[in-house]
C-alpha positions in Angstrom: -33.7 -22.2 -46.8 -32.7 -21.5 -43.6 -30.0 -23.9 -42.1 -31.3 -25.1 -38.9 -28.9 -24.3 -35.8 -27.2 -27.2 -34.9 -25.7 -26.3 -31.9 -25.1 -23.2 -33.5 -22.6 -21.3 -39.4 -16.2 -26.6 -35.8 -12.8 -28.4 -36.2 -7.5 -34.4 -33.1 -1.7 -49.4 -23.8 -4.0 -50.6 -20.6 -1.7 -53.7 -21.7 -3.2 -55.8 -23.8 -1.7 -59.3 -25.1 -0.6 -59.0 -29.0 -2.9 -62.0 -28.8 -5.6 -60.7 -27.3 -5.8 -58.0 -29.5 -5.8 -59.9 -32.9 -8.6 -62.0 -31.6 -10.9 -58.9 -31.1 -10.2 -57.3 -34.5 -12.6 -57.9 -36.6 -14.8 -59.5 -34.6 -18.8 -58.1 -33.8 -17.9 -59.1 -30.0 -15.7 -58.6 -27.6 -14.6 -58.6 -24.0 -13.5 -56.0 -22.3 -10.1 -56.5 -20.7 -9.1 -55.4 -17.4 -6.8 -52.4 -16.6 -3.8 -53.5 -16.0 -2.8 -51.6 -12.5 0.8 -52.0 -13.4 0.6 -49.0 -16.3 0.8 -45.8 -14.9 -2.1 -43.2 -17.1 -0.6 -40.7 -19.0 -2.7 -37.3 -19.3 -3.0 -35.5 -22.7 -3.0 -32.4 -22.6 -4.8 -29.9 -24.8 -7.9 -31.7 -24.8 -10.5 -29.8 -22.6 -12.1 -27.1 -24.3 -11.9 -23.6 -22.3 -16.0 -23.5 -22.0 -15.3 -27.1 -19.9 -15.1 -24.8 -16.3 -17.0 -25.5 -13.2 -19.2 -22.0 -13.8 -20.7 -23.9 -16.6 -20.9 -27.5 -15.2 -24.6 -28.3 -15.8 -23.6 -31.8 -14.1 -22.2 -35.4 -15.9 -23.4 -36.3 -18.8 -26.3 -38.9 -19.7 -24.7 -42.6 -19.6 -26.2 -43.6 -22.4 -25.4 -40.5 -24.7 -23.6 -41.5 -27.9 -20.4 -39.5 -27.8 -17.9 -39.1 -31.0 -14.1 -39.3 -30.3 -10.9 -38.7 -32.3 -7.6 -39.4 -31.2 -5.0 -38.4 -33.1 -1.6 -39.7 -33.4 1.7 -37.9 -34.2 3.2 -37.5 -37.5 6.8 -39.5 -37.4 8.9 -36.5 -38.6 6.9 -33.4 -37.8 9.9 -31.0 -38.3 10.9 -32.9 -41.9 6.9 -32.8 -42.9 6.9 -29.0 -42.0 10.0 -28.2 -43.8 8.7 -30.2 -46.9 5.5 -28.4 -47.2 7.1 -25.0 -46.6 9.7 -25.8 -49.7 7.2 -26.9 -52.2 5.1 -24.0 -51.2 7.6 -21.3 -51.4 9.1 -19.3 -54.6 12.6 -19.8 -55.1 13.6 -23.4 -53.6 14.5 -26.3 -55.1 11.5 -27.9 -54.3 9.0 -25.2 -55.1 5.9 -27.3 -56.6 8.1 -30.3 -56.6 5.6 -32.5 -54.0 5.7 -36.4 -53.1 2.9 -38.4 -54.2 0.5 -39.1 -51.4 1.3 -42.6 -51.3 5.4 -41.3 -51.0 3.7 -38.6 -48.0 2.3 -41.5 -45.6 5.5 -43.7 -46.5 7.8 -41.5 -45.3 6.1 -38.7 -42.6 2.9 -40.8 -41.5 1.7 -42.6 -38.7 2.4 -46.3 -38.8 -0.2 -48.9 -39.1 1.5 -50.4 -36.4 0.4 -47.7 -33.9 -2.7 -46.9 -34.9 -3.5 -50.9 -34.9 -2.1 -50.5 -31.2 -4.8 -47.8 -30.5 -7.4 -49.0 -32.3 -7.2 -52.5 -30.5 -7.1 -50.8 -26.9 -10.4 -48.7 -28.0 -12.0 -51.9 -28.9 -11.0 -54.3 -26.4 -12.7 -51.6 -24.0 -16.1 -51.2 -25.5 -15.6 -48.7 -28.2 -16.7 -48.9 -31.5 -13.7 -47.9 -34.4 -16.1 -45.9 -37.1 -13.1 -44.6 -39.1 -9.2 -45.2 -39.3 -8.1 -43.2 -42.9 -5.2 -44.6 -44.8 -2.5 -42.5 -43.3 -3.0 -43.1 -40.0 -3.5 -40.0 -38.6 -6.6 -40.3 -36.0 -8.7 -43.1 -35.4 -12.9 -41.6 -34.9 -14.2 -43.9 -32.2 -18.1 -43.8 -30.7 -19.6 -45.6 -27.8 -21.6 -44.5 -24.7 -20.4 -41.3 -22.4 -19.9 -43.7 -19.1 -17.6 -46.3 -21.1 -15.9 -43.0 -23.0 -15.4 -41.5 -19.7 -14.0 -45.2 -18.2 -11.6 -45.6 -21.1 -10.2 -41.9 -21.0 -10.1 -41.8 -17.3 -12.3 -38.2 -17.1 -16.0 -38.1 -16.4 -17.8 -36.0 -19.2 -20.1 -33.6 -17.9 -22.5 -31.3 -19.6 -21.7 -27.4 -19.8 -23.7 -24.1 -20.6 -22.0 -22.4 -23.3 -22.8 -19.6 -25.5 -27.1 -20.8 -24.8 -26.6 -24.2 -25.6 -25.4 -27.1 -23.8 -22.6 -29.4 -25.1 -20.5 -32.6 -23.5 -17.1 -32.1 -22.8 -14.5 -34.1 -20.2 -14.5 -32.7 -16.7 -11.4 -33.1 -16.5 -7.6 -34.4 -18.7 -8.3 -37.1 -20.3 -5.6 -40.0 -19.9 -4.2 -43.2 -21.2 -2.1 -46.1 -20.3 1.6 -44.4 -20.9 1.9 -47.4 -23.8 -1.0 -46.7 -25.4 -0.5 -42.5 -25.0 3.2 -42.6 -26.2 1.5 -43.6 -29.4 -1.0 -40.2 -29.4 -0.6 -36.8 -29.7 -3.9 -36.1 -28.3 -7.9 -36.6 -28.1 -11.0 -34.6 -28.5 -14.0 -35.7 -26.7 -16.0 -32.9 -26.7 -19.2 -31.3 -28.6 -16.7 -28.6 -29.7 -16.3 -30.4 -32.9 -20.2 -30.3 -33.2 -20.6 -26.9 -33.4 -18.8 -26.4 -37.3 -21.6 -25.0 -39.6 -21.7 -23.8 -43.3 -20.6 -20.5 -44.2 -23.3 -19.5 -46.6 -26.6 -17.0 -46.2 -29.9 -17.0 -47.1 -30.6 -13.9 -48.5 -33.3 -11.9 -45.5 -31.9 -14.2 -43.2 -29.1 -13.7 -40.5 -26.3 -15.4 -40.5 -26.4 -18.8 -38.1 -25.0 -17.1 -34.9 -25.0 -18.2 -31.4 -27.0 -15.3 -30.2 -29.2 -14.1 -33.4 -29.0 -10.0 -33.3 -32.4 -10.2 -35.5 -34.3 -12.5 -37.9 -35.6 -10.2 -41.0 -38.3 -13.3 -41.5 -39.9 -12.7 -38.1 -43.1 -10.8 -37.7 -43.0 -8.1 -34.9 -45.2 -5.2 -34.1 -42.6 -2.5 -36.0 -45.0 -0.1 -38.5 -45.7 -1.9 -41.8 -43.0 -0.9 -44.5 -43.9 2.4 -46.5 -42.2 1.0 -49.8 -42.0 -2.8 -51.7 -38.2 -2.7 -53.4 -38.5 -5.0 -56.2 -35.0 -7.2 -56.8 -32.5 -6.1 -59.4 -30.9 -8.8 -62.1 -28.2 -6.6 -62.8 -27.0 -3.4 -60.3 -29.3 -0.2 -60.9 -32.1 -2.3 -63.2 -34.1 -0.4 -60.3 -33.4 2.1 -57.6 -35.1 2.6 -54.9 -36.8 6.1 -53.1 -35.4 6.0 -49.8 -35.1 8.2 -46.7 -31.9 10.6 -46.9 -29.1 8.3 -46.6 -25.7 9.5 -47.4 -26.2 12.4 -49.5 -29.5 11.0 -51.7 -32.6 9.3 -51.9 -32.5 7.3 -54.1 -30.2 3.9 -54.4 -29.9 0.5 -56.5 -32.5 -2.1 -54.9 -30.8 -5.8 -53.7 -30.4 -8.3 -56.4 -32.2 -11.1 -57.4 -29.5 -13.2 -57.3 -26.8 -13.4 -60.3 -26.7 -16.5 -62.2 -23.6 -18.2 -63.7 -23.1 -16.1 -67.5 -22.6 -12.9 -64.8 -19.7 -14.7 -62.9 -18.0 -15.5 -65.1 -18.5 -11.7 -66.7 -17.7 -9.9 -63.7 -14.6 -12.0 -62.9 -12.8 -11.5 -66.6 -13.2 -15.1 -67.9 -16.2 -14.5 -70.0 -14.1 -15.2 -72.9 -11.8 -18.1 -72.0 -14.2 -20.3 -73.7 -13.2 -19.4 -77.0 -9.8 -20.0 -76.3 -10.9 -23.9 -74.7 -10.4 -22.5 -71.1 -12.9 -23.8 -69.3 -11.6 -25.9 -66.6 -10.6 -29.0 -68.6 -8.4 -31.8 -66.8 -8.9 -29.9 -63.6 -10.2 -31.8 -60.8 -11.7 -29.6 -57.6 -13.0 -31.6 -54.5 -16.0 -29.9 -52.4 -15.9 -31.2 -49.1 -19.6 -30.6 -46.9 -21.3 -32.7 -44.4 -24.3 -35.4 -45.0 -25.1 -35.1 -49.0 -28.3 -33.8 -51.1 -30.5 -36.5 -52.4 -31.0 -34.0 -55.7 -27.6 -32.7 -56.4 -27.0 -33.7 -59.7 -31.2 -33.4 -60.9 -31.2 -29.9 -59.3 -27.8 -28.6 -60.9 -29.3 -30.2 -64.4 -32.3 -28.4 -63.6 -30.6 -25.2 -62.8 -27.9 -25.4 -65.5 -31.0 -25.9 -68.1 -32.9 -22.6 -67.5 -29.6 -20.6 -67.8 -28.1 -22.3 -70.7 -25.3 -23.9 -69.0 -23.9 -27.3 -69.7 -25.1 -30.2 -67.9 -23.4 -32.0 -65.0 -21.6 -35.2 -66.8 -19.7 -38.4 -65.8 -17.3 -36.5 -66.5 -17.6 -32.8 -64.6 -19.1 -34.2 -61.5 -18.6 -37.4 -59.3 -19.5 -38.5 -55.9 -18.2 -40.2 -52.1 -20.8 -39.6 -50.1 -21.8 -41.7 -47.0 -25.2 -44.0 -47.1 -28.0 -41.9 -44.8 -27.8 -45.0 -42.8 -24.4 -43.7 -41.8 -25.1 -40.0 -40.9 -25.2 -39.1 -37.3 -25.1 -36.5 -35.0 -27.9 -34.9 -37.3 -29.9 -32.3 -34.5 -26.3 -31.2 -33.1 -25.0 -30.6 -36.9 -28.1 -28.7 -38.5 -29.3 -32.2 -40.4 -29.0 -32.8 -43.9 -31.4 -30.0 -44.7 -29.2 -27.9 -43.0 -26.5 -28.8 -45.6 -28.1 -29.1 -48.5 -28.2 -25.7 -49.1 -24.2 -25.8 -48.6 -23.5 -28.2 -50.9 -25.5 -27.1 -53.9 -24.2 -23.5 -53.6 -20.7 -24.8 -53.7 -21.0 -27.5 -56.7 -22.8 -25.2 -58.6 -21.1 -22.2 -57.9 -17.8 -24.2 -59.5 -19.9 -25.4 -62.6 -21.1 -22.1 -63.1 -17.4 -20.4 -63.5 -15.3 -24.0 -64.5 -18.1 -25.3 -66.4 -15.8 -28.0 -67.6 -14.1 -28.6 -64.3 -14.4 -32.1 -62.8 -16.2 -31.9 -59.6 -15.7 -34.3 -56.8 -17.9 -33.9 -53.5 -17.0 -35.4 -50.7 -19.7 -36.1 -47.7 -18.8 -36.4 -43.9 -21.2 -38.4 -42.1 -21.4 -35.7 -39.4 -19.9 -32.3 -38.7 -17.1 -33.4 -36.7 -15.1 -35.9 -37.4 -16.8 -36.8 -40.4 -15.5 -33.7 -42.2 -11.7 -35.5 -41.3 -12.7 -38.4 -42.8 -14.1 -36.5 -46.0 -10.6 -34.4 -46.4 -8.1 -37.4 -46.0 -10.7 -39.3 -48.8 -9.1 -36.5 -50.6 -5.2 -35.7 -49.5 -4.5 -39.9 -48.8 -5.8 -40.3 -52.5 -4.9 -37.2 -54.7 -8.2 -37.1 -55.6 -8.0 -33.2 -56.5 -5.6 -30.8 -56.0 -7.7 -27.8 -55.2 -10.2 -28.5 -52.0 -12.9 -26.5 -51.7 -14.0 -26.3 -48.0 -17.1 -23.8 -46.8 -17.4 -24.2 -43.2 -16.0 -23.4 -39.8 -15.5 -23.4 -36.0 -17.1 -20.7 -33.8 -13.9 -19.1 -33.7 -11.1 -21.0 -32.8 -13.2 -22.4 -29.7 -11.7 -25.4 -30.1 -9.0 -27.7 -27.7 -5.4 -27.3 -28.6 -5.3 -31.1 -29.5 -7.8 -30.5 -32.0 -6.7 -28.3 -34.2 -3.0 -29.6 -34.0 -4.7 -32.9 -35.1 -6.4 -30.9 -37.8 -3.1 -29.1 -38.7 -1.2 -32.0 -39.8 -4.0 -32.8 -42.2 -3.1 -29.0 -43.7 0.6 -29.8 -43.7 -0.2 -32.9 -45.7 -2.2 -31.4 -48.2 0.8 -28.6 -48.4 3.1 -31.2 -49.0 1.4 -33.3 -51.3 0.6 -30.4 -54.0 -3.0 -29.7 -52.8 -4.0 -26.5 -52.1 -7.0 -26.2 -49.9 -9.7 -23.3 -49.4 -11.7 -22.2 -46.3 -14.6 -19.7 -46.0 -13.4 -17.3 -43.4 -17.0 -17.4 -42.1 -20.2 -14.9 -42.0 -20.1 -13.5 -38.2 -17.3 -10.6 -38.8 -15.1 -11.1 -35.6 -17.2 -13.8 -33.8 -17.8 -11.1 -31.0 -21.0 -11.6 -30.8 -21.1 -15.4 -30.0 -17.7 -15.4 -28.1 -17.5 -12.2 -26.3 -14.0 -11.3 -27.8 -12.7 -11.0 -31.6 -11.2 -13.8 -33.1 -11.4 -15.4 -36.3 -12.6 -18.7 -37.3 -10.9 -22.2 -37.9 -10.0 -23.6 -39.9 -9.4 -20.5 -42.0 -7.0 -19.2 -39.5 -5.1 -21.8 -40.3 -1.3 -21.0 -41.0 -1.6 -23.8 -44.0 -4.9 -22.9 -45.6 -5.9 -20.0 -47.9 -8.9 -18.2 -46.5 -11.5 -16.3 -48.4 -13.2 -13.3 -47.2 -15.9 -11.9 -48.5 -17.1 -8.7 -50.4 -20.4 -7.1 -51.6 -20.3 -7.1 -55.5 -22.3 -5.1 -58.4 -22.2 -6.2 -61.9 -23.9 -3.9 -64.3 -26.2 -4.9 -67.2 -22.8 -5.2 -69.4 -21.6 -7.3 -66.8 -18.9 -5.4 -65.8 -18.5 -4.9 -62.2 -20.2 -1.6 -60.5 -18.6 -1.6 -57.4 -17.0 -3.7 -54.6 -16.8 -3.5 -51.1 -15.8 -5.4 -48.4 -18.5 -7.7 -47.0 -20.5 -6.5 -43.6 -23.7 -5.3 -43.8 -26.1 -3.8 -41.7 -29.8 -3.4 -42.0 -31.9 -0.3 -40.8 -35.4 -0.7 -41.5 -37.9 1.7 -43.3 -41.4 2.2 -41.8 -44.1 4.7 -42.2 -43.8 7.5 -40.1 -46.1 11.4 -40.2 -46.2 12.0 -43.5 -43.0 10.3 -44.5 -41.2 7.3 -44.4 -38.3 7.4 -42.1 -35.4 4.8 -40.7 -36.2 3.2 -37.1 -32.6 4.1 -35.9 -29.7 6.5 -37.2 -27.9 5.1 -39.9 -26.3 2.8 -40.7 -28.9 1.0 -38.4 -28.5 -1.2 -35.7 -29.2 -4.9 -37.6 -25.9 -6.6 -38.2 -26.6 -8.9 -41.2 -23.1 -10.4 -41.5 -20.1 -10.4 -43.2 -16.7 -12.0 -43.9 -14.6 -13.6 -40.9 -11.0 -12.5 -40.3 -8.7 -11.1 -37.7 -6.1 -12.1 -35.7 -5.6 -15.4 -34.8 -5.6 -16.6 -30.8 -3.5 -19.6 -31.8 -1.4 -19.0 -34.8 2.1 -17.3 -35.4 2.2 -15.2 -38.4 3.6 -17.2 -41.1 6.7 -16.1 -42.6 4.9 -15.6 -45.6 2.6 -12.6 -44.3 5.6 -10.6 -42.8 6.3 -7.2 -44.4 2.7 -7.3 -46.1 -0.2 -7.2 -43.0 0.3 -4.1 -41.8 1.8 -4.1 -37.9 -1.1 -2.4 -36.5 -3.1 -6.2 -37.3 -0.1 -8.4 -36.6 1.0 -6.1 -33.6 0.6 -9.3 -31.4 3.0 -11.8 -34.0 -0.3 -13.8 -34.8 -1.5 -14.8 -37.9 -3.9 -12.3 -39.6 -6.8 -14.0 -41.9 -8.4 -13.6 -44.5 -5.6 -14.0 -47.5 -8.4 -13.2 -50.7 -11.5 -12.4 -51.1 -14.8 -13.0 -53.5 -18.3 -12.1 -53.7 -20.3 -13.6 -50.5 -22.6 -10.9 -49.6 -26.5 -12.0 -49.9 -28.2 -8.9 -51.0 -25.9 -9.2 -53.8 -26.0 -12.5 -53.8 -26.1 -16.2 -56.1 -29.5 -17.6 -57.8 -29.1 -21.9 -56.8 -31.4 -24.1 -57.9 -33.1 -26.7 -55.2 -35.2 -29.4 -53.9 -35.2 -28.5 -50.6 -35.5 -31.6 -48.3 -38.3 -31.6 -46.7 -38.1 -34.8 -44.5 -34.5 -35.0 -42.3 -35.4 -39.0 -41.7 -36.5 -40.6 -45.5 -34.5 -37.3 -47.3 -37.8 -37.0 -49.2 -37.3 -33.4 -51.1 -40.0 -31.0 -52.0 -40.9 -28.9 -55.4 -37.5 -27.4 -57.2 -37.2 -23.8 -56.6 -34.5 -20.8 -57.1 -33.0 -19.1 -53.8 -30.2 -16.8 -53.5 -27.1 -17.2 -51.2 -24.6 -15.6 -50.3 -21.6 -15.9 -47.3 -18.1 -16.8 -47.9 -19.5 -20.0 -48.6 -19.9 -19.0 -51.7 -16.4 -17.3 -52.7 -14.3 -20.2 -51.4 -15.8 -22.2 -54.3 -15.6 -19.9 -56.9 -12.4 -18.8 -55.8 -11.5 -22.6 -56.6 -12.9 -22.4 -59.7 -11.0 -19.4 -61.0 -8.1 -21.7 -59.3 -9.1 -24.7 -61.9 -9.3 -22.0 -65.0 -5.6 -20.4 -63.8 -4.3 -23.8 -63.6 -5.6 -24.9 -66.8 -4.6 -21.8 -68.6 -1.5 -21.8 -67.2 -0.1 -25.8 -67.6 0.7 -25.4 -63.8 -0.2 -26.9 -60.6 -0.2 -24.2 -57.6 -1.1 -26.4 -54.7 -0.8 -24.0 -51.3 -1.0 -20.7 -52.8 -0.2 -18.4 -50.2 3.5 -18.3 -49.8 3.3 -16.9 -53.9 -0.1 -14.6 -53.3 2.0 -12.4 -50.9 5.4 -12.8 -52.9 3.7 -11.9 -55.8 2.1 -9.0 -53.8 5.6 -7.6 -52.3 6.8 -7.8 -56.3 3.4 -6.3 -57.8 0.8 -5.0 -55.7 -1.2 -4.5 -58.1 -1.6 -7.4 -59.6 -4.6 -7.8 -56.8 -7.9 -6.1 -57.1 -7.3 -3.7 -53.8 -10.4 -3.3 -52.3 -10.9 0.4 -49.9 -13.5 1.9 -48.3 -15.7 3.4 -50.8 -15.8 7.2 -51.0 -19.4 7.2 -49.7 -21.1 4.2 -48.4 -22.7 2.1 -50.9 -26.1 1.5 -49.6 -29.1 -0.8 -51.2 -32.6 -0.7 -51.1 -34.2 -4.2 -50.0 -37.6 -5.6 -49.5 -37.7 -9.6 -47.3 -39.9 -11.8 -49.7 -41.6 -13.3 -46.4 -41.2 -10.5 -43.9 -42.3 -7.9 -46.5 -40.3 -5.4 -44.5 -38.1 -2.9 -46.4 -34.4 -1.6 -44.8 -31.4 0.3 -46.6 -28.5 -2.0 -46.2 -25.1 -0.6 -45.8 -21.9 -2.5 -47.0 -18.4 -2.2 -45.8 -19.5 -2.4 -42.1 -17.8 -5.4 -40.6 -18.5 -5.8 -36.7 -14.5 -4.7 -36.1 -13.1 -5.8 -39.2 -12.5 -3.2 -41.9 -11.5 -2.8 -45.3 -8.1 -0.3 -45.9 -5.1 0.3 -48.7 -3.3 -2.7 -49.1 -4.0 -5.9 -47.1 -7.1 -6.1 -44.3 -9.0 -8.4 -42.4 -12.1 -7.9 -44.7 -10.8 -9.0 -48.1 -7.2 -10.0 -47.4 -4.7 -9.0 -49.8 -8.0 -8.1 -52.3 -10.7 -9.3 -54.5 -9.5 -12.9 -56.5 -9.4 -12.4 -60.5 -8.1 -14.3 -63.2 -5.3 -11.7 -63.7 -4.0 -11.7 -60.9 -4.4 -15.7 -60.3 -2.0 -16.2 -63.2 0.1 -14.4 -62.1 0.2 -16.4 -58.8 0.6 -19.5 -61.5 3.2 -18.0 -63.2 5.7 -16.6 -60.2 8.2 -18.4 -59.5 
């Protein structure tokens, strides 16, 4: 299943009596008091997105458009939260994987009640509607109408052109009364929050791009396909006769998809089983938008046909919003759109930490929704390893959104939780941006991003080969007497692959210096990914799902097997290898990546390095719908590539058990 683009696969007192105030909490009605001339407005900076410009003013918004806001407030001791995430993250201090409790977190480094009771009674005393406050205080979501969002913020939201869509966004810095603003560190109130989509691919299908280079399931007037490459369940079950292409004619077709026995094969914990390993006492939280109507019926479904254990009270739970409470469904690619997302990542976990308790977490949108979702998880110590397979276009984002979103990182950090992101399925973003950046929130200083790579596993299970994750597509057609490639190889079709580079916003970390080469952190920026696992489509995941049919009544059709890929799918199994280290190992690692590079600088090779092959790896693939055949080329990331030792492809390498532990284990 396609997702469908939502607006594309992203991510902060007027005076008012005390008395006045307690009389509209809680209450349905209210009455809007009058600004109070006497408080000067205080602008907050940060908070127009760089698309906002008058070359892409397409005029003010509609009055009556429903608009989501987030205003985030300012951790009390930013410096002392910073410095306690860094110590509990980093080998050697007297803190190292010593965190406070969350409850001991907000105490001490949160946001009071006070303040965000402050800003929550301003928002409502002026027509806004407060649709989520989580228990540490850190933002308040707010909706209402664009004209009383724009009277309240003191900037008129207009509508802007940007990358062939059309998003709100304020004309202008938004502003407060300089009581109310000395209580905030910032607002978003534009669609940029809107445009976060799931990192995962359909196999045939591009990857959800601004500007779609190709869509294999189109039909077009090309010459019919000379050749129908049957999938593979295991690498070389079949080659395929091809065109010369790299020295021979003949290469392994795509695969069918691998199921969960060859996961767990190809990434060395085959046998933990017998040993007990298999995830026990681990909790790992998924975190998605909306949430599938057939989760737990399709996994049982799913698990049944390949002899895996069913989904329990015990290995899976739920917080998912009613559908009553989903909105901004067309800009955020619906529920359908999602579904897919959701069931790769739950059952991706099952499938290598069968025994793993799985907790997912729905956002009722996108945007802030997703907030909402994570601080479920970090204000509670629901899990300590987060699971989290979407992204920003880039890091196209405000300033006062992402340092919103960072302090939710530092949290987590500090609390003992260590969270995962997909490093996203459009390479370097060029294509939809213009310029080469990575995507946030993997970029993130505080986050462990996973890239992607192409994977084979042989019929012993063992891996074939592995390569970073870009491919691109040159199709087969009939030509005089021979079949023949439509353009010189490797083609001309990008069809995706892993997210990484340097970051636009970042520093590098401390914890990156003296292992990303200076030719990638030449300009002092933070270089992403930091792993890697298998995301690559053609060799790709076999899920099991009811699609939805209907986006209003969630009504889901017939159950049916599709394959997936995108780094969607190795930021959950690289959390379930996380739950099986952890396990294994009596340890909890929370942020990982201050110890994966220490343990890198002491033993590089604890970490599969993964290099450009020696000649490209190529596949044979037929489109099930299309019926259009191409050779598809790995290791061909837009600008990102693959090299000795740390890259922007795979990170520091490919994620194994081995080399996990030994993550564990440093100290």
């Amino acid at each position: 299943m396609q997702p469908r683009p939502k607006l594309l696969l992203s991510r902060r007192r007027v005076a008012v009596t005390i008395a006045a105030a307690a009389c509209v909490v809680g209450t349905s009605a209210f009455v809007v008091a009058p600004a109070n001339a006497a408080v000067p407005a205080q602008a907050l900076s940060g908070s127009v997105p760089a698309w906002a410009t008058a070359a892409n003013d397409a005029g003010a918004a509609p009055a009556d458009t429903s608009v989501e806001g987030e205003i985030y407030l300012p951790l009390r001791d930013q410096a002392g939260a910073t410095a306690l995430a860094t110590a509990v993250s980093t080998p050697g201090t007297s803190q190292y994987r010593h965190p406070l409790t969350p409850a001991a977190w907000i105490a001490k480094y949160a946001p009071t009640k006070a303040d965000a009771d402050q800003v929550t009674g301003y928002l409502r005393a002026h027509g806004l509607t407060i649709t989520a406050v989580p228990a540490s205080h850190e933002y308040v979501v707010f909706r209402g109408d664009a004209s009383v969002v724009s009277g309240v913020l003191g900037t008129p939201l207009h509508a802007y052109r940007h990358d062939s869509r059309t998003l709100i966004g304020p004309s202008s810095t938004p502003t407060l009364p300089a009581d109310i603003a000395a209580k905030v560190s910032g607002v978003s109130i534009d669609q940029s929050r809107l445009q976060t989509r799931p990192d995962n691919v359909l196999q045939g299908q591009t990857p959800t791009v601004q500007t779609p280079t190709h869509a294999l399931q189109k039909t077009t007037t090309a010459a019919p396909a000379a050749v129908n490459y049957p999938c593979s369940n295991y690498t070389g079950e079949h080659l395929g006769t091809v065109p010369q292409a790299y020295g021979t004619t003949s290469v392994p077709t795509f695969n069918c998809g691998y199921v969960p026995s060859q996961l767990r094969s190809a990434y060395g914990v085959d046998k933990l089983a017998a040993s007990g390993v298999q995830g026990q006492g681990q909790k790992v939280a998924i975190i998605d938008a909306y949430a599938s109507p057939t989760i737990i019926h399709d996994t049982n479904t799913y698990s049944a046909s390949h002899g895996e254990p069913q989904l329990t009270s015990a290995t899976f739970s739920q917080k998912i919003p009613a559908s009553s409470q989903f909105t901004d469904e067309a800009a955020c690619q619906y529920p359908s759109g999602w579904q897919g997302e959701e069931t790769l990542d739950v059952q991706s976990v099952h499938a290598v930490a069968p025994a793993a308790s799985i907790l997912y977490v729905g956002g009722t949108n996108c945007g802030g929704g997703l907030d909402v979702a994570l601080s479920k998880v970090l204000d509670g110590g629901l899990a300590n390893i987060v699971s989290n397979s979407y992204g920003n276009v880039g890091e196209d984002v405000p300033f006062a959104t992402i340092q919103g979103d960072e302090n939710l990182h530092i949290q987590a950090a500090g609390t003992g939780i260590g969270l995962y992101f997909s490093s996203g399925d459009s390479g370097d973003e060029s294509v939809n941006l213009g310029s080469a950046e990575p995507d946030y929130p993997a970029s993130s200083p505080w986050v462990t991003a996973v890239g992607g790579t192409s994977l084979g596993i042989g019929k012993d299970g063992k891996k074939t080969f592995e390569t970073g994750w870009g491919d691109t597509l040159d199709q087969i057609v009939q030509g005089t007497g021979r079949n023949v490639y439509t353009s010189p190889l490797p083609g001309t079709i990008y069809g995706g692959g892993a997210g990484g580079g340097v970051s636009t916003y970042f520093a590098e970390p401390s914890y990156q210096k003296g292992v990303v080469p200076a030719n990638l952190a030449a300009a002092g920026k933070r270089v992403s990914p930091d792993l890697a696992a298998l995301a690559d489509p053609y060799t790709g995941f076999s899920i099991g799902i009811r699609p939805i049919k209907d986006d209003t009544t969630l009504a889901a059709g017939e159950y049916q097997t599709e394959t997936y890929g995108g780094t969607s799918l190795a930021s959950p199994i690289t959390a379930g290898l996380m739950a099986l280290v952890q396990q294994s190992t009596k340890s909890t690692i929370g942020f990982a990546n201050p110890t994966l590079y220490a343990v890198d600088k002491a033993a590089p090779s604890a970490f599969s390095d993964v290099v450009p092959p020696a000649s490209p790896v190529a596949l044979a693939y037929t489109g099930a719908v299309s019926g259009k055949s191409y050779l598809v080329t790995t290791n061909t990331d837009t600008s990102l590539t693959t090299a000795v030792g740390y890259d922007d492809v795979t990170g520091l390498g490919a994620v194994s058990f081995s080399a996990l532990s030994a993550v564990a284990s440093h100290r």
